[in-house]
PASEBA-1860 file (N, C-alpha, C; in nm, 3 decimals):
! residues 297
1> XXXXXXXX> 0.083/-0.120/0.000/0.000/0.000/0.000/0.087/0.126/0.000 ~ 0.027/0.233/-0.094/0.133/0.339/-0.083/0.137/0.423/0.060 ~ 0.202/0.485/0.080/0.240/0.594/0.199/0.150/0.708/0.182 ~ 0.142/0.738/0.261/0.014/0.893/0.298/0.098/1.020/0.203 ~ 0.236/1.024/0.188/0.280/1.091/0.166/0.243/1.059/-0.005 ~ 0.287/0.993/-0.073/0.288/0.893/-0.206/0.126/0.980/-0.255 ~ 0.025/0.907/-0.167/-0.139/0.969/-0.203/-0.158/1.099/-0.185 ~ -0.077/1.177/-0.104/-0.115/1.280/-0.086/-0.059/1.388/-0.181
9> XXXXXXXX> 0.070/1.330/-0.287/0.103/1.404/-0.404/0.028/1.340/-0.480 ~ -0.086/1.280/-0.499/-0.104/1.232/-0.632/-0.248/1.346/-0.658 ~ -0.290/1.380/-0.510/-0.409/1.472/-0.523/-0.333/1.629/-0.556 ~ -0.340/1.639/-0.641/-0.256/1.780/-0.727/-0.368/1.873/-0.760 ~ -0.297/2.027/-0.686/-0.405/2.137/-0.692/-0.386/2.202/-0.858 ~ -0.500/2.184/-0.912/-0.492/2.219/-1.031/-0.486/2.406/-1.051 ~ -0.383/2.444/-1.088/-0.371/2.617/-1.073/-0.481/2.691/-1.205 ~ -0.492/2.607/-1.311/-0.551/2.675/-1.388/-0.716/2.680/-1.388
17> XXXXXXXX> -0.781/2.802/-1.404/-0.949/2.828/-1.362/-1.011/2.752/-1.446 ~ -1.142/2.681/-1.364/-1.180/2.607/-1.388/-1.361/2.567/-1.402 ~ -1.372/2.679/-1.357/-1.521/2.718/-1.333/-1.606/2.643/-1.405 ~ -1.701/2.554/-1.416/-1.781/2.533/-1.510/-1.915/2.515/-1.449 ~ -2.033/2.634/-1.392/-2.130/2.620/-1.312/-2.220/2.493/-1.375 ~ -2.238/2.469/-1.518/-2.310/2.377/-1.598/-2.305/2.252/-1.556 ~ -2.172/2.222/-1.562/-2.153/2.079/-1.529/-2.106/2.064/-1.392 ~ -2.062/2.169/-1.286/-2.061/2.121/-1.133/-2.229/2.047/-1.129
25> XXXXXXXX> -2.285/2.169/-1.148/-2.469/2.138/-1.160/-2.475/1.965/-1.212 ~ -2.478/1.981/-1.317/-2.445/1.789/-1.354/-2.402/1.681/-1.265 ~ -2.270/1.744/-1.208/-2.218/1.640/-1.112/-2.295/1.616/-0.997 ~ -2.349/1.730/-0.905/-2.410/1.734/-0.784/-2.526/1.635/-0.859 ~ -2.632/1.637/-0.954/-2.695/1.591/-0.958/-2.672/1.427/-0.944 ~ -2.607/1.370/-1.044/-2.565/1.264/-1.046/-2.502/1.219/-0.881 ~ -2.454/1.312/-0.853/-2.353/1.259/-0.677/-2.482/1.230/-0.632 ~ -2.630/1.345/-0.636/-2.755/1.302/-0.567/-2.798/1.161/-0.617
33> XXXXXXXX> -2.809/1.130/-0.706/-2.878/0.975/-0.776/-2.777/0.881/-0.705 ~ -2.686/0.867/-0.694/-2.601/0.773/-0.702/-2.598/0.755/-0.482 ~ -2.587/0.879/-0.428/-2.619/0.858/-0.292/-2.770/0.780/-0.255 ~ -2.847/0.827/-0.350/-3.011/0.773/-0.316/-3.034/0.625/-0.374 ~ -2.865/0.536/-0.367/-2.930/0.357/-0.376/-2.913/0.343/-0.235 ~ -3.029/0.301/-0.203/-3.041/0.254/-0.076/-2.974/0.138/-0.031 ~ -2.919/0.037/-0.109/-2.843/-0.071/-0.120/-2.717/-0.033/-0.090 ~ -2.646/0.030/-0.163/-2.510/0.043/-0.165/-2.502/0.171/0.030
41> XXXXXXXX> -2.580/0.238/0.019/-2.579/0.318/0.060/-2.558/0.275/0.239 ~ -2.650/0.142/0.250/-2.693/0.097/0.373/-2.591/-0.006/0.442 ~ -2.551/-0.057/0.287/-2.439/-0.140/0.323/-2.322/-0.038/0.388 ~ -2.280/0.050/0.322/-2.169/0.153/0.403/-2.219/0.176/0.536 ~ -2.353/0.199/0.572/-2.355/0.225/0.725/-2.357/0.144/0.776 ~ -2.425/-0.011/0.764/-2.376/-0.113/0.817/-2.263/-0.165/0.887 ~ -2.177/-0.163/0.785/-2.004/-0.152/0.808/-2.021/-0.053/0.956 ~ -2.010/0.068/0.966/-1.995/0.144/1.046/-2.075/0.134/1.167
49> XXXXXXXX> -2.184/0.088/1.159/-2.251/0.052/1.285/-2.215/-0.039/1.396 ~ -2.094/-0.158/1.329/-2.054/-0.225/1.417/-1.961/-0.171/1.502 ~ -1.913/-0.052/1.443/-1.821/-0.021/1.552/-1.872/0.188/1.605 ~ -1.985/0.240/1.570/-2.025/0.344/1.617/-2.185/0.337/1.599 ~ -2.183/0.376/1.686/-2.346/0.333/1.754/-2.479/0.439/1.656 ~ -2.430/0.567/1.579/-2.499/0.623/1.592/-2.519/0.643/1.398 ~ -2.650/0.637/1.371/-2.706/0.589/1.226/-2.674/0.677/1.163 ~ -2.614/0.685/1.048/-2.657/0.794/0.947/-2.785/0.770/0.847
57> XXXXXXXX> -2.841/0.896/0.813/-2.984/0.907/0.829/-2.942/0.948/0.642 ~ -3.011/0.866/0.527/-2.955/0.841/0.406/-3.050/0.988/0.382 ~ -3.187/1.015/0.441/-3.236/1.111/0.399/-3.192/1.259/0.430 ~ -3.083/1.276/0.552/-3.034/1.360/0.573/-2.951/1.459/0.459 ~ -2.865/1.305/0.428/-2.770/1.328/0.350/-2.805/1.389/0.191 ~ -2.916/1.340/0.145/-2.986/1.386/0.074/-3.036/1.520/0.042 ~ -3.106/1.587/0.195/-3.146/1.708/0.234/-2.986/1.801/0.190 ~ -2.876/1.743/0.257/-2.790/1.824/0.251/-2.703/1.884/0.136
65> XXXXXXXX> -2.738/1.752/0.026/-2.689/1.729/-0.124/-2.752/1.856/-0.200 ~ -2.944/1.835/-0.153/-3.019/1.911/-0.215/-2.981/2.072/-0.194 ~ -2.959/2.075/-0.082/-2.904/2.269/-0.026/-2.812/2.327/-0.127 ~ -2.701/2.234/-0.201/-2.597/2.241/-0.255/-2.626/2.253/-0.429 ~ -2.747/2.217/-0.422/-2.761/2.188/-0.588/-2.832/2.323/-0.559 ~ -2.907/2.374/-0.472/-3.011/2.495/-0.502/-2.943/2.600/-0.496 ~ -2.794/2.582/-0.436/-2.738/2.752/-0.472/-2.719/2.799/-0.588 ~ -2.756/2.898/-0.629/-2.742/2.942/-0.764/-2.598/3.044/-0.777
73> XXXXXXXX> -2.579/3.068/-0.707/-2.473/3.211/-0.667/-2.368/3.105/-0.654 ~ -2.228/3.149/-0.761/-2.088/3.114/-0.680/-2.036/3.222/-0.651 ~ -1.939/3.180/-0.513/-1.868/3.292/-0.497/-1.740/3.301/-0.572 ~ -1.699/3.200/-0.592/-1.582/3.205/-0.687/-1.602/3.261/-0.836 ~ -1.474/3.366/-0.894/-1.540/3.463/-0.997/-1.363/3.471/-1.070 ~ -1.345/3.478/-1.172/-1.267/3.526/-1.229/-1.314/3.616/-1.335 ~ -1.224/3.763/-1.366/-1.258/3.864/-1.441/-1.073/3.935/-1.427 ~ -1.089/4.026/-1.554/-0.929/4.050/-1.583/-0.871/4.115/-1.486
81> XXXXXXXX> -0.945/4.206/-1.376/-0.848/4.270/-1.272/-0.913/4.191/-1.155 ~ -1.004/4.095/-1.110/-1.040/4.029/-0.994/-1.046/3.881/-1.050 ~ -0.950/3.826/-0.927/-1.012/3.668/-0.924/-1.013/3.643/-0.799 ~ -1.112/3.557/-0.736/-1.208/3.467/-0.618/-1.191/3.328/-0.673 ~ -1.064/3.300/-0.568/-1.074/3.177/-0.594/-1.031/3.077/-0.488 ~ -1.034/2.928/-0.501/-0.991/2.891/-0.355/-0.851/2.871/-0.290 ~ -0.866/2.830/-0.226/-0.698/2.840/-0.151/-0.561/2.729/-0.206 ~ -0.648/2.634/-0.250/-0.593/2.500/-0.312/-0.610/2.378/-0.254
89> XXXXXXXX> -0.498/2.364/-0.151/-0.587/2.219/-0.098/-0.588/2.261/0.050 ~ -0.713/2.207/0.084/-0.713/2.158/0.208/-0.747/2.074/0.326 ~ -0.682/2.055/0.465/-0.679/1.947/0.530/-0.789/1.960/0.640 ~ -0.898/1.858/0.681/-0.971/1.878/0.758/-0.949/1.800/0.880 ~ -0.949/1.818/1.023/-0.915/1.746/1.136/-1.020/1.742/1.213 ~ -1.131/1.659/1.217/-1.223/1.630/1.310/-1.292/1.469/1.332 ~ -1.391/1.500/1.399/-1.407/1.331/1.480/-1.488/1.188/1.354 ~ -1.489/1.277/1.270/-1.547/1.202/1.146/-1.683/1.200/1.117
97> XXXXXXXX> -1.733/1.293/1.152/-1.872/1.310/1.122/-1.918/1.337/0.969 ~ -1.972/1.230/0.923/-2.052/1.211/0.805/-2.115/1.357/0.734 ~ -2.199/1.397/0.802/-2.256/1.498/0.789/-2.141/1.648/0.764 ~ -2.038/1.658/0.825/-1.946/1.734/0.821/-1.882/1.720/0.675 ~ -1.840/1.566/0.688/-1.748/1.535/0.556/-1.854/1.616/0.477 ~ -1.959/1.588/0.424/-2.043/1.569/0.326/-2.017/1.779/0.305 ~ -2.074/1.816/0.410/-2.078/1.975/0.387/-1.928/2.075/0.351 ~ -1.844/1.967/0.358/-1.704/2.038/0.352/-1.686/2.020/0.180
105> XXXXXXXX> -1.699/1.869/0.199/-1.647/1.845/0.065/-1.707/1.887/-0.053 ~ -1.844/1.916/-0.037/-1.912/2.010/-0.115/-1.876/2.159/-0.168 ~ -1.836/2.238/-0.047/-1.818/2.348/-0.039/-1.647/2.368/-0.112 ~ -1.606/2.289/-0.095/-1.481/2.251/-0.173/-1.475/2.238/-0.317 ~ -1.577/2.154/-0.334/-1.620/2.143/-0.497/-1.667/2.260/-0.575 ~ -1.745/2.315/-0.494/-1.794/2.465/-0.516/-1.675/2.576/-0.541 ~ -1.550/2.575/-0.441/-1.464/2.712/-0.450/-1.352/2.650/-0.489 ~ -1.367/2.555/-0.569/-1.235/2.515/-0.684/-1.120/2.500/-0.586
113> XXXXXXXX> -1.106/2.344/-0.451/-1.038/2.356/-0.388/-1.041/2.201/-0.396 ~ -0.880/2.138/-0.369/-0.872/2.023/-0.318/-0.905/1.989/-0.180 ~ -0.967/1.887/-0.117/-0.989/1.900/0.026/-0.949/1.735/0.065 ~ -0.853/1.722/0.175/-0.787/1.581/0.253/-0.890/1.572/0.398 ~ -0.969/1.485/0.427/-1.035/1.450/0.537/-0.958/1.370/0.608 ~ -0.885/1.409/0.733/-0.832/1.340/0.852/-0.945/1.289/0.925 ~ -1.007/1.152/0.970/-1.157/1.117/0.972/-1.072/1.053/1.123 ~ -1.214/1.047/1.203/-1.153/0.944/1.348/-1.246/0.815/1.296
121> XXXXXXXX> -1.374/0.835/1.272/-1.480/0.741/1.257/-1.513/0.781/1.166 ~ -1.620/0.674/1.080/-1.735/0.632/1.005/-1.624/0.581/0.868 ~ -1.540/0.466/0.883/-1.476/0.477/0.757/-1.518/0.434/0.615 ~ -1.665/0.389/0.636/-1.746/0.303/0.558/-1.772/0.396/0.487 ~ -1.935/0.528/0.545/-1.930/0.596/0.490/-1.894/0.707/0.461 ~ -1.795/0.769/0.506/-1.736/0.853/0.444/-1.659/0.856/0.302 ~ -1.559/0.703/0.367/-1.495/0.676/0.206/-1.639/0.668/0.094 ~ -1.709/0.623/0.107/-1.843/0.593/0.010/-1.887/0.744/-0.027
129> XXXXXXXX> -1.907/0.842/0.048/-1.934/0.985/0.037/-1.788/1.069/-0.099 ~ -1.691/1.044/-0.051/-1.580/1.104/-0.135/-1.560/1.037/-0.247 ~ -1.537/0.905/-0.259/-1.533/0.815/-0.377/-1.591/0.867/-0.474 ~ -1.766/0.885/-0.424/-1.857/0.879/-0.519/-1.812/1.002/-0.608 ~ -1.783/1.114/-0.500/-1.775/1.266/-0.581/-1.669/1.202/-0.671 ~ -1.532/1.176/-0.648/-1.406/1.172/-0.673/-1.453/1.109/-0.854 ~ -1.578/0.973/-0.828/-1.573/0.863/-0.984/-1.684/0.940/-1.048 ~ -1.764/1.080/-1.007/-1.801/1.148/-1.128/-1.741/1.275/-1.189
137> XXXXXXXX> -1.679/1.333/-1.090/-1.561/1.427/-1.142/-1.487/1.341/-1.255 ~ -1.422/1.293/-1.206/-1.300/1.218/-1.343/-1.429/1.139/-1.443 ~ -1.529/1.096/-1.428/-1.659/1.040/-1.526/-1.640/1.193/-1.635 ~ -1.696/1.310/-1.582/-1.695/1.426/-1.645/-1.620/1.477/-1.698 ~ -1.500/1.432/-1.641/-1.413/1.496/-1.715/-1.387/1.659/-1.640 ~ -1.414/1.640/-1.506/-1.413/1.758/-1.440/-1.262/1.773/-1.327 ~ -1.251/1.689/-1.325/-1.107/1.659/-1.249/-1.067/1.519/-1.190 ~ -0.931/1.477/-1.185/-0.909/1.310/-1.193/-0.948/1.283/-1.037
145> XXXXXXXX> -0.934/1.356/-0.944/-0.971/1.347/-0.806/-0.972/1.490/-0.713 ~ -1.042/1.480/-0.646/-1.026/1.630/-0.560/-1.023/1.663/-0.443 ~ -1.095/1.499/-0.382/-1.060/1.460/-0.199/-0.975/1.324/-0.189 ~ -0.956/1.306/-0.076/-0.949/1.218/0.003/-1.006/1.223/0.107 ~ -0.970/1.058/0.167/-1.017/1.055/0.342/-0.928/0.961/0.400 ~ -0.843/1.033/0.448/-0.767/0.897/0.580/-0.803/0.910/0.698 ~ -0.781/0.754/0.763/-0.819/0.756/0.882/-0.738/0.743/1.029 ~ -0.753/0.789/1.135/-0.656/0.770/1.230/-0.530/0.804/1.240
153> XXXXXXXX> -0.507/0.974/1.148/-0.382/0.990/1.152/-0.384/1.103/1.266 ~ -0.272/1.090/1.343/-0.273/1.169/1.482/-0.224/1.374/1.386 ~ -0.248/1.412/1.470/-0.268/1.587/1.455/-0.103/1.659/1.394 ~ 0.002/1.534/1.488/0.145/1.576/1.476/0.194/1.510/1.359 ~ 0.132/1.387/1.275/0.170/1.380/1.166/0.114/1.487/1.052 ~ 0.002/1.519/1.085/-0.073/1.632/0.960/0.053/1.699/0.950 ~ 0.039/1.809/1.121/0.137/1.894/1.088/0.309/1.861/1.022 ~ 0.326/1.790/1.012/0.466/1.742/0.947/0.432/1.760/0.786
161> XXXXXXXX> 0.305/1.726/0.766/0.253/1.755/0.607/0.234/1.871/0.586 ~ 0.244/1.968/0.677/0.139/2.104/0.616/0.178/2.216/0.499 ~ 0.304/2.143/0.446/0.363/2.238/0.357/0.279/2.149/0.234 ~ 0.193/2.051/0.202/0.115/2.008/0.114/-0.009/2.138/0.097 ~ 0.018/2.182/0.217/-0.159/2.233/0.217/-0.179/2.361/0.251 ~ -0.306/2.412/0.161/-0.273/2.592/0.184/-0.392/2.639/0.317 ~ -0.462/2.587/0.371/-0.500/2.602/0.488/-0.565/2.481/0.588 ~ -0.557/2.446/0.716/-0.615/2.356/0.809/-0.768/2.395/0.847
169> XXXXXXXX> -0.791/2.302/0.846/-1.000/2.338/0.910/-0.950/2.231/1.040 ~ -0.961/2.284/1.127/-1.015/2.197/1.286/-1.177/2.183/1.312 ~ -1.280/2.098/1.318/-1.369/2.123/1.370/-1.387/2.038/1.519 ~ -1.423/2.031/1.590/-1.389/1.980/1.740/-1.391/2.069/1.863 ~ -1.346/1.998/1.974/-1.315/2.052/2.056/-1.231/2.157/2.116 ~ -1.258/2.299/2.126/-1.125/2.423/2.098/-1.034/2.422/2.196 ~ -1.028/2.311/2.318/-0.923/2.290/2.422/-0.811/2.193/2.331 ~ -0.897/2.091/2.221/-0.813/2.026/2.116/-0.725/2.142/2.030
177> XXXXXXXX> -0.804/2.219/1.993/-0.755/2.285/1.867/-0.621/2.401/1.900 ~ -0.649/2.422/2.029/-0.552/2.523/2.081/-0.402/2.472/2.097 ~ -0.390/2.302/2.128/-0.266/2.234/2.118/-0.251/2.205/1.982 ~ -0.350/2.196/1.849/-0.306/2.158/1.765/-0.227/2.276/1.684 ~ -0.295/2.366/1.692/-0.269/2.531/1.678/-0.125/2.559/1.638 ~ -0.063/2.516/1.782/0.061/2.532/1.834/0.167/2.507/1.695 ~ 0.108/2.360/1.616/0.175/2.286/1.569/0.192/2.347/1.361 ~ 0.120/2.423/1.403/0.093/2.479/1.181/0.134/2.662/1.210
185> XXXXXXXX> 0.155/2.649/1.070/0.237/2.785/1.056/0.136/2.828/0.956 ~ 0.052/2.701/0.858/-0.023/2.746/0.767/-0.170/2.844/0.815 ~ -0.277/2.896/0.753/-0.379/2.947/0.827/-0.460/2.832/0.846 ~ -0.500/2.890/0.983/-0.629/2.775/1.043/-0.787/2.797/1.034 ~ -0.873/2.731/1.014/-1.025/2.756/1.055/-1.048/2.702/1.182 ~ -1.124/2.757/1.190/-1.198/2.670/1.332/-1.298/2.704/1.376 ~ -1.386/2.550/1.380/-1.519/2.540/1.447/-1.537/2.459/1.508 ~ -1.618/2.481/1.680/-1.646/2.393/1.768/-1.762/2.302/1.714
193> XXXXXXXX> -1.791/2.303/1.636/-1.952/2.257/1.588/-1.951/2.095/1.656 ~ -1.992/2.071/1.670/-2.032/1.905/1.774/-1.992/1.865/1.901 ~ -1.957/2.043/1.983/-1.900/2.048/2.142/-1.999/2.155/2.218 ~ -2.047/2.125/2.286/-2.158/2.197/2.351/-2.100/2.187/2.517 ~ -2.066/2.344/2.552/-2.082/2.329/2.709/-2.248/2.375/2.789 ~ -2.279/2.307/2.839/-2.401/2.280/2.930/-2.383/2.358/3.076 ~ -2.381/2.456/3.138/-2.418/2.435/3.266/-2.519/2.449/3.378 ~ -2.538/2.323/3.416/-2.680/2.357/3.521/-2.704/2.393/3.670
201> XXXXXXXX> -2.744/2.458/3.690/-2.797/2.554/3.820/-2.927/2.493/3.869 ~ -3.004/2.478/3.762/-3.131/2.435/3.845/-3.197/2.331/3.755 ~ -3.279/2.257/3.847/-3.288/2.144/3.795/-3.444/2.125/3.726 ~ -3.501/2.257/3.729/-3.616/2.219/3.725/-3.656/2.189/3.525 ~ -3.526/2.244/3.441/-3.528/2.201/3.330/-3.497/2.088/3.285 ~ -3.582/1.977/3.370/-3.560/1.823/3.294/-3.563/1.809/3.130 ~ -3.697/1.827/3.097/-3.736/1.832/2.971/-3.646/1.886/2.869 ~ -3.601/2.026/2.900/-3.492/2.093/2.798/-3.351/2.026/2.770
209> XXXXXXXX> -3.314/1.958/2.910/-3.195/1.887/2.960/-3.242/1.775/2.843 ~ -3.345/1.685/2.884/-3.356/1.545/2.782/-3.347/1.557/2.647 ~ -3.436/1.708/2.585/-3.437/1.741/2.432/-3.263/1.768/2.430 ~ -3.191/1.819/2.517/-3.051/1.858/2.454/-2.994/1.718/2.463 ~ -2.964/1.642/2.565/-2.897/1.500/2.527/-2.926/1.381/2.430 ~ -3.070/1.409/2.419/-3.101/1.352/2.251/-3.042/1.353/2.176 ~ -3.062/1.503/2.127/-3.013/1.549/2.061/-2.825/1.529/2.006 ~ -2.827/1.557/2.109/-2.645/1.525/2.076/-2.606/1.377/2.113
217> XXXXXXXX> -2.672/1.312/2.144/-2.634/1.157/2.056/-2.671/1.101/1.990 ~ -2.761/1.135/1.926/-2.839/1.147/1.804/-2.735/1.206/1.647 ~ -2.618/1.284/1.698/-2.613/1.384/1.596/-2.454/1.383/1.616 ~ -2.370/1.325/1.689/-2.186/1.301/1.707/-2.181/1.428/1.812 ~ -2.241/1.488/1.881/-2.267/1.603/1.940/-2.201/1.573/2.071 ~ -2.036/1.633/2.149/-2.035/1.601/2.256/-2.089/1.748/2.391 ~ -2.094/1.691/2.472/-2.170/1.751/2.529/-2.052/1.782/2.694 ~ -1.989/1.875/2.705/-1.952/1.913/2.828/-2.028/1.986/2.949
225> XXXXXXXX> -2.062/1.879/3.056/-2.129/1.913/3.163/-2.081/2.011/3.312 ~ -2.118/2.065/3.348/-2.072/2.180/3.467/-2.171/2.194/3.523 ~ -2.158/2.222/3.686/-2.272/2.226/3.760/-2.266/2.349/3.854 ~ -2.353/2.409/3.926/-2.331/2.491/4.049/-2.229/2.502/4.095 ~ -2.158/2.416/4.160/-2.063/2.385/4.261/-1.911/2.481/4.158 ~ -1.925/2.459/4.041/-1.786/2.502/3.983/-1.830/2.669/3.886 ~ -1.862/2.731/3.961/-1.926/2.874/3.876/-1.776/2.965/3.783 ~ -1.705/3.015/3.947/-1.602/3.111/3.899/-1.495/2.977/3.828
233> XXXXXXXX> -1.503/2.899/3.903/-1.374/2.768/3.802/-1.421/2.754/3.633 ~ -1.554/2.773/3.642/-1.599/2.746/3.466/-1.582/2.831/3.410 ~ -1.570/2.965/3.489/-1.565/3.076/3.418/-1.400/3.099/3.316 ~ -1.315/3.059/3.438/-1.178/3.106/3.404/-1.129/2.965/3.363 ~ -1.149/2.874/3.377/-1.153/2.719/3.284/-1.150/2.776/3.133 ~ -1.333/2.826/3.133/-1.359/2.806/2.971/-1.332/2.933/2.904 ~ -1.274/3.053/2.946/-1.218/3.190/2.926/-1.040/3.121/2.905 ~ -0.985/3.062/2.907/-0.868/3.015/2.888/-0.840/3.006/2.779
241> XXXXXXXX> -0.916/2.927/2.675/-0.894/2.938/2.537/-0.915/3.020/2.439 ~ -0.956/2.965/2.312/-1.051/3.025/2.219/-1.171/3.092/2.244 ~ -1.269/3.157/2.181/-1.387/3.186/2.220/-1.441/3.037/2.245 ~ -1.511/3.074/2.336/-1.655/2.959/2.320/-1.691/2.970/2.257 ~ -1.756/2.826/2.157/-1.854/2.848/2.013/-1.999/2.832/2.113 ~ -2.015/2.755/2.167/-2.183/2.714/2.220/-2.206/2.720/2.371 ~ -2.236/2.810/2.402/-2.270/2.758/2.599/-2.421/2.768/2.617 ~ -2.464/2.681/2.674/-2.635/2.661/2.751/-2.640/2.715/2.920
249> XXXXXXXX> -2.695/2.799/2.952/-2.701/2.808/3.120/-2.811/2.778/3.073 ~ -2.866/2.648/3.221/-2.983/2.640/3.273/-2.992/2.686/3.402 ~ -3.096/2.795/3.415/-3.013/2.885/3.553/-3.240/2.985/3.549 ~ -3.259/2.984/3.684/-3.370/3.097/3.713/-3.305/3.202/3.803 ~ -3.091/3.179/3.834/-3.111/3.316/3.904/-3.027/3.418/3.821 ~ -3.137/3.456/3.869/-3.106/3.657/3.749/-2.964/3.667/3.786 ~ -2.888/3.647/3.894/-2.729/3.735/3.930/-2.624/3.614/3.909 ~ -2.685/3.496/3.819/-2.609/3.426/3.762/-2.607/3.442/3.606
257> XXXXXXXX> -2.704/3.474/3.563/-2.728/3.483/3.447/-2.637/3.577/3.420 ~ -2.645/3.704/3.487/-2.578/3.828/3.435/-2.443/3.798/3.461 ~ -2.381/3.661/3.529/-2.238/3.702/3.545/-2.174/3.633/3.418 ~ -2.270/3.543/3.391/-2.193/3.448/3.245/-2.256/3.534/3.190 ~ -2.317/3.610/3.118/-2.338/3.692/2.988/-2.215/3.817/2.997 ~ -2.204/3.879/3.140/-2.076/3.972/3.196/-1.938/3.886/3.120 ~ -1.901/3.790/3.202/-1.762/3.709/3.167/-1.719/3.621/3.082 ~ -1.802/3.546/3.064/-1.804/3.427/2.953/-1.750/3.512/2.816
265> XXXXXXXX> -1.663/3.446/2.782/-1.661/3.526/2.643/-1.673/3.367/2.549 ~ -1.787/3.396/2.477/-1.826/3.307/2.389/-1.940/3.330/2.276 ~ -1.947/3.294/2.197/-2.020/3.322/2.044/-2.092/3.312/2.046 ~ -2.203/3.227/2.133/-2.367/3.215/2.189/-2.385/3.194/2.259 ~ -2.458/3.231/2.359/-2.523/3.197/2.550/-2.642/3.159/2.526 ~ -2.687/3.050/2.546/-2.842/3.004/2.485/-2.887/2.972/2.700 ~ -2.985/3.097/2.730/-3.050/3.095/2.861/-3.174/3.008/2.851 ~ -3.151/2.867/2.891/-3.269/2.830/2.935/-3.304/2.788/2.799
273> XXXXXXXX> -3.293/2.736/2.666/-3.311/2.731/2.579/-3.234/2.673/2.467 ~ -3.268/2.561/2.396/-3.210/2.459/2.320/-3.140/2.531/2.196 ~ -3.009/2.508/2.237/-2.898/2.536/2.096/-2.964/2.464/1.982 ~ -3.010/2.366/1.961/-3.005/2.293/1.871/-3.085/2.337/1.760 ~ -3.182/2.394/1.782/-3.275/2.452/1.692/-3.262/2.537/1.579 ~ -3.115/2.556/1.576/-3.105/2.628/1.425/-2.913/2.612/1.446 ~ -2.849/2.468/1.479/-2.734/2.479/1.466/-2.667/2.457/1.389 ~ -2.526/2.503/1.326/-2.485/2.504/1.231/-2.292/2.511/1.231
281> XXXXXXXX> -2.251/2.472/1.113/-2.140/2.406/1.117/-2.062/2.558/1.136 ~ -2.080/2.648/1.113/-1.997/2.789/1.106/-1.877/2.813/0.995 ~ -1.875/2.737/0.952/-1.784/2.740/0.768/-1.880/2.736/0.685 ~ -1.841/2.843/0.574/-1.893/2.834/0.485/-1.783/2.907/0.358 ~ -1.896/2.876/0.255/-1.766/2.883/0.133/-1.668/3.005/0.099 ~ -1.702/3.145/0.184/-1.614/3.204/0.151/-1.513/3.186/0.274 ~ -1.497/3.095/0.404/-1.388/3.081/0.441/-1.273/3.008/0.399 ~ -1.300/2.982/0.246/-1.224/2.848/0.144/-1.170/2.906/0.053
289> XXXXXXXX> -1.242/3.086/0.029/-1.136/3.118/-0.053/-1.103/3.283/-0.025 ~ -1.028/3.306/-0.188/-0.977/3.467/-0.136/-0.976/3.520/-0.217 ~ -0.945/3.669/-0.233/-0.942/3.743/-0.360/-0.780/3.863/-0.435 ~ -0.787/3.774/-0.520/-0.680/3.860/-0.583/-0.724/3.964/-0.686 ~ -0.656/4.120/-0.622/-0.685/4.231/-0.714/-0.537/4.220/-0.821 ~ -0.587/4.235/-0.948/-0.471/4.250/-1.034/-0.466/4.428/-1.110 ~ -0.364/4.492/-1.096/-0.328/4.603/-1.142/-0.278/4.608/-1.253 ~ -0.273/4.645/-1.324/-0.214/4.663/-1.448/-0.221/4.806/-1.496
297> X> -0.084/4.835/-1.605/-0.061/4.974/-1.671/-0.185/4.978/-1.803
END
């Protein structure tokens, strides 16, 4: 079998523009037909079920295919003094969520970018998710490959690669991402998307409590718990890093409320009230690319 290194030159960022909205349109369609055999499709989660508990939902994936075919707008643009275009390749580091792969690698296809999935889980379907794109691109005649997906490679080998790659996506845990950080010189993204801190004060929100733990095992969603007892420790705990992407107080006292909305520094405070209801990965396609002004006499 070849070396990570071996596969990882063979995925070559193509420099010359490439735009063809007609036939991306074509491909997504076909990627949709070809995800919707329920056969092939079930067998990949199968595989994966024996060793992760939690289903992928074929109609999800579908829903998410469909979002992708209905954009009409690219942001990527070439014209003689502006081009929008993507970065070239890049490497993604998170827990292997299906649903993630699926929205990255899309958005990739979209801003004319190679994209490498560092996966922890689902190796069934994910590889089945990239393949598919990978055997109608080269079908089309649209490019010979444009992802990958390996699995189980630790954070300190990426970084030994990162001169392959023109930017890192972390999605995970930001106490993870802050040691991985350390390790790339290239630019980073980062989103907590499937780390939720929780903390509860009072107990009388069973119900909200049950809809949120559903929820996040339902969905690769981990869930960090904190209680009363650790107020000012959570404060300067979770003020240590990065912003917070997600915090929940379940709390009825007013001079708690106001001290985490006061100190907490984090990207949403959801009081008493389910994150889940409109959550979202926080990348999107213009964090994939950039714009060059050209001057000329």
């Amino acid at each position: 079998m070849e070396d990570l290194q071996t596969r990882l030159n063979k995925l070559t960022n193509t420099t010359k523009y490439t735009l063809k909205p007609n036939l991306i349109k074509e491909i997504l369609d076909e990627f949709k037909k070809r995800m919707s055999d329920k056969d092939t499709f079930n067998q990949a989660v199968e595989i994966d079920e024996k060793h992760h508990p939690v289903h992928v939902s074929q109609e999800k994936v579908l829903n998410i295919i469909d979002e992708f075919i209905n954009i009409e707008k690219f942001n990527v643009k070439y014209s003689p003094k502006t081009i929008v275009d993507g970065y070239g390749n890049l490497a993604v580091s998170y827990n292997g969520d299906p649903y993630v792969t699926l929205r990255l690698l899309l958005m990739a296809f979209r801003t004319h970018n190679n994209i490498v999935f560092f996966s922890k889980k689902y190796y069934a379907i994910n590889t089945k998710i990239v393949e598919t794109l990978n055997m109608i691109c080269e079908k089309k005649e649209y490019a010979k490959k444009i992802a990958m997906v390996e699995f189980d490679v630790i954070d300190g080998i990426i970084a030994n690669l990162q001169t392959f790659f023109n930017e890192m996506i972390f999605v995970g845990d930001k106490r993870d991402y802050v040691q991985m950080k350390k390790k790339f010189v290239i630019p980073t993204i980062y989103s907590g998307y499937g780390n939720v801190d929780v903390f509860i004060e009072c107990k009388d929100f069973k119900d909200l409590l049950l809809d949120i733990s559903e929820y996040a095992r339902d969905n690769y969603i981990k869930i960090n718990y904190y209680d009363a007892t650790q107020i000012e420790d959570t404060i300067v705990f979770l003020n240590r890093f990065e912003l917070t992407d997600c915090f929940v107080l379940l709390s009825k006292n007013t001079e708690m409320i106001y001290k985490f909305i006061s100190e907490l520094k984090s990207k949403k405070i959801y009081i008493n009230k389910n994150p889940f209801e409109n959550y979202k990965l926080g990348i999107t396609e213009k964090d994939l690319i950039y714009t060059k002004n050209i001057m000329m006499n």
